[in-house]
C-alpha positions as CSV (number, residue, x, y, z in Angstrom):
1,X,12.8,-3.5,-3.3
2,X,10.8,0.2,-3.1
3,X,8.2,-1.3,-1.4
4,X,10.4,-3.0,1.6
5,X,12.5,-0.3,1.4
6,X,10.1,2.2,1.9
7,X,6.9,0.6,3.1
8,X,8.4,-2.2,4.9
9,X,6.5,-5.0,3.3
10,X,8.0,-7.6,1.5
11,X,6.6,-9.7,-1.6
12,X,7.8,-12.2,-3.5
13,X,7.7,-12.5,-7.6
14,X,4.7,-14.8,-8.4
15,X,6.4,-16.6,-11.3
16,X,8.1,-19.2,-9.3
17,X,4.4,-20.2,-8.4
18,X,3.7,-21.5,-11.5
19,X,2.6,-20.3,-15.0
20,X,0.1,-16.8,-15.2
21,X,1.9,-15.7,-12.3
22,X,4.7,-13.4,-14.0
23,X,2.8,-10.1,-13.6
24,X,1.7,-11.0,-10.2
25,X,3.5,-10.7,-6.4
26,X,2.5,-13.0,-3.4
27,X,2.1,-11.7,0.0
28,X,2.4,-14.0,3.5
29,X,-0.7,-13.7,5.9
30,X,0.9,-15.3,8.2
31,X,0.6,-12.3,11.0
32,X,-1.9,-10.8,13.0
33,X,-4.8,-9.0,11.4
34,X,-4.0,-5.5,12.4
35,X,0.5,-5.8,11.3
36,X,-1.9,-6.6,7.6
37,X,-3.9,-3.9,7.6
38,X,-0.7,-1.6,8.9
39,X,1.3,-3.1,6.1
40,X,-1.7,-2.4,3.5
41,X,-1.6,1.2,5.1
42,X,1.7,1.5,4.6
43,X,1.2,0.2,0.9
44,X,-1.6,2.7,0.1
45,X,0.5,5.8,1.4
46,X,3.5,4.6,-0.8
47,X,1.6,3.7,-3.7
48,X,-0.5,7.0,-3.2
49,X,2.9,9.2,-3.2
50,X,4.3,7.1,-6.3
51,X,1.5,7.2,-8.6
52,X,-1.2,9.9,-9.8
53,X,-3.5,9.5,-12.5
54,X,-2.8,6.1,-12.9
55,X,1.0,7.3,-13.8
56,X,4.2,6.5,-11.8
57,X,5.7,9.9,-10.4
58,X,9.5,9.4,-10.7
């Protein structure tokens, strides 16, 4: 939810999608080019803020 909450981009788990997929989120392309490059802006600022060295910052 941190990352619609905060980023406003929503995902989806990727187990329902079949097996190999429980580690993995699915995104929807179905936009225009630049709302996915905003959203994966958005993405990189939160993720940026969130982790450092590799480490999630609480």
């Amino acid at each position: 939810m941190t990352m619609l909450r905060e980023a406003k981009v929503a995902m989806t788990p990727g187990a329902p999608f079949g097996p190999g997929g429980e580690e993995h989120v699915r995104l929807c392309f179905c936009s225009s080019e630049s709302t996915i490059n905003e959203a994966f802006d958005r993405l990189d600022v939160l993720w940026s803020r969130k982790y450092v060295e590799g480490r999630l910052v609480p």
